[in-house]
C-alpha positions in Angstrom: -57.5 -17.2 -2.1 -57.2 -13.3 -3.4 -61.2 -13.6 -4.6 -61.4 -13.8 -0.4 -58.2 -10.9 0.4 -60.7 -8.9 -2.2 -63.8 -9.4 -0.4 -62.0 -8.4 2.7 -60.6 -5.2 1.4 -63.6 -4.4 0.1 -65.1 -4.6 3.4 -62.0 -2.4 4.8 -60.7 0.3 2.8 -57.0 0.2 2.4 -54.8 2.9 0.9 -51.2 1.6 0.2 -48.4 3.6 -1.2 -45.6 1.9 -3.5 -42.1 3.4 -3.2 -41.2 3.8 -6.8 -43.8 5.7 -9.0 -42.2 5.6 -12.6 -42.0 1.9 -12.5 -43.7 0.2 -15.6 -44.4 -2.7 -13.2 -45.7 -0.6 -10.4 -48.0 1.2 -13.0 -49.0 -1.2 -14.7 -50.5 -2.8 -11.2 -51.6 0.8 -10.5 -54.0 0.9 -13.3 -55.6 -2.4 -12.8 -55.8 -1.5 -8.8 -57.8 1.4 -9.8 -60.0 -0.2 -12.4 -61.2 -2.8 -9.7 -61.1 -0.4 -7.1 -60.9 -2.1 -3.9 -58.0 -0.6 -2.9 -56.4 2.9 -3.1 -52.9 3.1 -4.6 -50.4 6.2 -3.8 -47.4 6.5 -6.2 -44.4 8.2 -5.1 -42.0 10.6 -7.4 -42.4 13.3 -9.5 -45.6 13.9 -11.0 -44.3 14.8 -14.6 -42.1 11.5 -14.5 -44.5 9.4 -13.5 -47.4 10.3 -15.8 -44.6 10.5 -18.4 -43.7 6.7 -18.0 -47.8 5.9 -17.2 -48.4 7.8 -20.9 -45.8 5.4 -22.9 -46.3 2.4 -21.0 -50.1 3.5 -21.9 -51.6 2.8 -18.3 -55.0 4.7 -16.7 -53.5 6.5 -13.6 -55.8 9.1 -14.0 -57.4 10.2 -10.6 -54.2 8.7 -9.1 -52.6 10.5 -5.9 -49.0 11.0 -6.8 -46.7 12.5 -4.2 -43.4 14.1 -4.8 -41.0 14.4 -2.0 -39.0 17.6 -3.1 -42.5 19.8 -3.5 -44.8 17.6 -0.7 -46.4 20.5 2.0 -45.7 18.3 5.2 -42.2 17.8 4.7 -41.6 20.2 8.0 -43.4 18.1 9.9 -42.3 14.7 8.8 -38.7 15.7 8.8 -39.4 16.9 13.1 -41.4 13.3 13.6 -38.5 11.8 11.8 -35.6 13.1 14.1 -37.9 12.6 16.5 -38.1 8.9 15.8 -34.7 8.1 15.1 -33.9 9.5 18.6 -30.2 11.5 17.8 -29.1 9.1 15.7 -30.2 11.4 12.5 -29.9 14.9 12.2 -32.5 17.3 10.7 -30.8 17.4 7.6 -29.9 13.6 7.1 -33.7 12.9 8.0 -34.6 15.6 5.1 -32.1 14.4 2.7 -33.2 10.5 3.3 -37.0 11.6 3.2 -35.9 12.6 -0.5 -35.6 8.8 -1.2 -38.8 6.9 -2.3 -38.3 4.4 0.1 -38.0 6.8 3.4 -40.6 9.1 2.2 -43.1 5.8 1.6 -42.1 4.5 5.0 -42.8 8.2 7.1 -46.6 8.2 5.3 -47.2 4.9 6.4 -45.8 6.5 9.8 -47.9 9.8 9.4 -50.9 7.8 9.0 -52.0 8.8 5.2 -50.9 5.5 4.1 -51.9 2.0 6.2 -49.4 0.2 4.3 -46.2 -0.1 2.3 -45.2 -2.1 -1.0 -41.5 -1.5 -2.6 -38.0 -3.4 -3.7 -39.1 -3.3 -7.5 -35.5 -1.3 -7.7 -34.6 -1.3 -4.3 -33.0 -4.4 -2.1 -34.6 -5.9 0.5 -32.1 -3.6 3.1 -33.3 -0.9 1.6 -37.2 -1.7 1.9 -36.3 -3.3 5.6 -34.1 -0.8 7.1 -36.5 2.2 7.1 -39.3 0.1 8.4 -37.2 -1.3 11.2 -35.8 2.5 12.0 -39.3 4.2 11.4 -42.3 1.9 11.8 -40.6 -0.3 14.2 -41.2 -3.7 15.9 -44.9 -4.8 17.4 -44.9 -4.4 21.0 -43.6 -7.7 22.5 -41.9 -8.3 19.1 -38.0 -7.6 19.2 -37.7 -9.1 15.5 -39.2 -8.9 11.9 -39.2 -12.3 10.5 -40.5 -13.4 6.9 -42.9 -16.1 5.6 -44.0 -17.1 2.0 -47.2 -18.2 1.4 -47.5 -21.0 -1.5 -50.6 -21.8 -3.4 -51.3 -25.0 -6.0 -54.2 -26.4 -7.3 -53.8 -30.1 -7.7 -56.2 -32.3 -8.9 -59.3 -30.2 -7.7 -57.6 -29.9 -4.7 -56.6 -25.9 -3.4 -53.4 -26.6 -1.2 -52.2 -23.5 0.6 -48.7 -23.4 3.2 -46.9 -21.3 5.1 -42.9 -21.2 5.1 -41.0 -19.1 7.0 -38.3 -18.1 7.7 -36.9 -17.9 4.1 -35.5 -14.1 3.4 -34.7 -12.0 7.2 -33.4 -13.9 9.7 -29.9 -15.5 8.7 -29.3 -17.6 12.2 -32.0 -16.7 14.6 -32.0 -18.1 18.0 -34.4 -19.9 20.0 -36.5 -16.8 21.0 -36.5 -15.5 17.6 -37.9 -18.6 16.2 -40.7 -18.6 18.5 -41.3 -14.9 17.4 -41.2 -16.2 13.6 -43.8 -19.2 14.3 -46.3 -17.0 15.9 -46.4 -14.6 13.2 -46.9 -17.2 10.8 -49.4 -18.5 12.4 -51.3 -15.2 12.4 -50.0 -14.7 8.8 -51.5 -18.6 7.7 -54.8 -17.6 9.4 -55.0 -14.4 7.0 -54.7 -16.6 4.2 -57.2 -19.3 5.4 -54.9 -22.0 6.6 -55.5 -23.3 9.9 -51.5 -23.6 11.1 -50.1 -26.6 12.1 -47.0 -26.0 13.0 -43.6 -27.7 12.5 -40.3 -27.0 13.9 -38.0 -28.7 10.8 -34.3 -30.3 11.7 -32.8 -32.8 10.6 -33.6 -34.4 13.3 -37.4 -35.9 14.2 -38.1 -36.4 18.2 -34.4 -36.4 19.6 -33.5 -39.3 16.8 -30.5 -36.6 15.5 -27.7 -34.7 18.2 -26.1 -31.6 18.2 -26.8 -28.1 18.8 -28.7 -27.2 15.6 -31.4 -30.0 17.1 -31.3 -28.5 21.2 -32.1 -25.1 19.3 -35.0 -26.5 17.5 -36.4 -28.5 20.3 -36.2 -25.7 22.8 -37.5 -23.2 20.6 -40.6 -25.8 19.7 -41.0 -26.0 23.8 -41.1 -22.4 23.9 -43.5 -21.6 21.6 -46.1 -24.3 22.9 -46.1 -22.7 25.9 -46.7 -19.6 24.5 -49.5 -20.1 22.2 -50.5 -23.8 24.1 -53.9 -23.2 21.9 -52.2 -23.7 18.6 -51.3 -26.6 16.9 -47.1 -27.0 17.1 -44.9 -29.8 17.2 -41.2 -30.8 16.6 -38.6 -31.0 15.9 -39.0 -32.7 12.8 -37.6 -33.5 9.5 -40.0 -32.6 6.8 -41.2 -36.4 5.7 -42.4 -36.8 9.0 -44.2 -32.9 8.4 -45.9 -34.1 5.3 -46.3 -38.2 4.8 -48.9 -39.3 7.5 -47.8 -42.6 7.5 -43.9 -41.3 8.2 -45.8 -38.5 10.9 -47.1 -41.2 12.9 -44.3 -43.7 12.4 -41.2 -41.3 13.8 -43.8 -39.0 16.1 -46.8 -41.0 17.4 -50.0 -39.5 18.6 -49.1 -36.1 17.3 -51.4 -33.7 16.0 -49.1 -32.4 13.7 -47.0 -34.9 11.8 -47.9 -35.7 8.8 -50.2 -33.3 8.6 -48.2 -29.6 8.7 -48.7 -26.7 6.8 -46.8 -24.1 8.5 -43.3 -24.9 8.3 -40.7 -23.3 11.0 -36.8 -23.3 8.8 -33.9 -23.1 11.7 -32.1 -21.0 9.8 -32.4 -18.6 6.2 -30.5 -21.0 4.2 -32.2 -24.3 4.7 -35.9 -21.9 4.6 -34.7 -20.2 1.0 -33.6 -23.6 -0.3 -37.1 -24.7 0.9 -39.8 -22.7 -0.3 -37.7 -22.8 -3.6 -38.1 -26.5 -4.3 -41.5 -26.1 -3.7 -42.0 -23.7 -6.0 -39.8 -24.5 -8.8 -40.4 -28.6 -8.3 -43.7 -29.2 -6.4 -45.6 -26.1 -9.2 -46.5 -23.8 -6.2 -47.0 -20.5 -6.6 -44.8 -18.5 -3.9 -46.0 -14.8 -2.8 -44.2 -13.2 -0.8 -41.2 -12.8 1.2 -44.0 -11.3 3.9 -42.5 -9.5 6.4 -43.6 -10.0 10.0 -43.6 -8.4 13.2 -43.5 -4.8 12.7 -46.2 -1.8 13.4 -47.3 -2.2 9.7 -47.3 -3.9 6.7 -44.4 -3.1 4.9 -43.1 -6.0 2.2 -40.7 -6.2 -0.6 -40.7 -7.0 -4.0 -38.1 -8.9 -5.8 -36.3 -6.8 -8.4 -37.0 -9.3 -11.0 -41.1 -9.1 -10.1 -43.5 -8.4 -13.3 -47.1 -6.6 -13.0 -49.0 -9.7 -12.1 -46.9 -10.2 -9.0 -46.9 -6.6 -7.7 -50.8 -6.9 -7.9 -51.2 -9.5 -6.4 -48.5 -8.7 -3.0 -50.2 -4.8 -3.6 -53.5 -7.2 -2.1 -51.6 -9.3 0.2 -50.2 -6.3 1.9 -53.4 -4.3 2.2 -55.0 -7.6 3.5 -52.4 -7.8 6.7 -53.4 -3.8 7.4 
């Protein structure tokens, strides 16, 4: 899977900028970035910090760009776009004084265009990596929310299985429109990663044989979204058997394309999708990257705090690939 992201970047030049410089983790994924070379890191903070912790941690930044809010020459300008941007709701000094965080600044250079991309949360929370996307870079046109998908990867018995599982780390209840919005994006998100979506809306509930509202909200937002995209494979709702086992698919959903056969898998809400992916990873031996966020101007994504090297080299290509 990342053998083929590589080939892609290689093709298309990326540049992406990771919030939080001095990071062992981010530096560490720096070096090895710049010794393959198919993609162009930017490190934010200081330059004497950051070489400092690159020099102990004993990690080849050299040639690096390394951009320090406090003594960066477009500040001016980036502070005016930002007021700008954030449309009265921030002043010329709280724009100046937020563009002094790592995760503002990172988020105005993607805005500014000498970045295409944005990789952070190895020390900041997701809100933290979210909220000045959502302010700055904004939604997609047509998109009124950012959604999340995690991409798992196993290798079974000779076998490379890939999936798609969203939403598992934005949307806490989303409602029938949103859920459209989410399965679209993974869709396009699956593609990137060479799965051909097929597309399940989960419930408890498998073609009206469970009631209640959780169900309507599924099944509407399944209706929805064919209509939408009526060339891509979608079906529900569903419980998950009747996603996976083929013989269960056709059973409890006959003649669909989809049961028993999914790979893209639409969560009604955050806590059922977090459970989800989870089990997969921890019980079915998938690897999980992500959470990838969806729907906005540019990639932006977020590390977990507890990430090593490996995994911030590895989402430092996954981001780059969705530029």
């Amino acid at each position: 899977m990342f053998a083929k992201l590589i080939e892609t970047l290689k093709a298309n030049p990326r540049t992406l900028v990771f919030t939080e410089g001095p990071d062992a983790r981010i530096l560490e994924a720096t070096a090895r970035l710049k010794k393959d070379g198919f993609l162009t890191p930017i490190l934010v903070g200081t330059e004497a910090e950051v070489k400092a912790a690159a020099e102990k941690g004993g990690f080849d930044i050299e040639g690096v760009r390394i951009v320090d809010p406090a003594t960066y020459e477009g500040m001016d300008a980036m502070v005016e776009k930002m007021v700008e941007l954030r449309k009265g709701k921030m002043s010329a000094e709280d724009a100046r004084k937020n563009l002094m965080k790592g995760n503002y600044f990172g988020t105005m250079l993607v805005k500014m265009g000498e970045a295409d991309c944005l990789l952070g949360g190895a020390t900041y929370s997701t809100a933290d990596t979210v909220r000045p996307a959502l302010q700055l870079i904004k939604t997609k046109p047509g998109n009124n929310n950012v959604s999340s998908c995690f991409i798992l990867q196993r290798t079974k018995d000779g076998v490379d299985e890939r999936l798609c599982m969203g939403d598992c780390a934005i949307q806490i209840d989303p409602d029938e429109d949103a859920l459209v919005e989410t399965a679209l994006e993974c869709a396009k998100t699956a593609a990137t990663f060479g799965i051909d979506p097929k597309i399940a809306f989960l419930s408890y509930s498998t073609k009206g044989s469970g009631k209640g509202e959780n169900v309507d909200k599924v099944k509407n937002a399944c209706d929805k979204a064919k209509a939408a995209a009526p060339e891509l494979a979608i079906d529900g709702e569903m419980q998950f058997d009747a996603a996976v086992s083929p013989v269960v698919g056709q059973q409890k959903f006959p003649g669909s394309t989809v049961a028993g056969y999914a790979n893209t898998f639409i969560f009604p809400e955050i806590q059922s999708g977090n459970i989800g992916y989870k089990i997969a990873q921890r019980l079915g031996g998938f690897a999980a990257y992500g959470p990838i966020l969806q729907g906005l101007n540019a990639p932006i994504n977020d590390l977990s705090r507890g990430c090593d090297a490996d995994e911030v080299y590895k989402m430092a290509i996954i981001t780059a690939a969705l530029a």
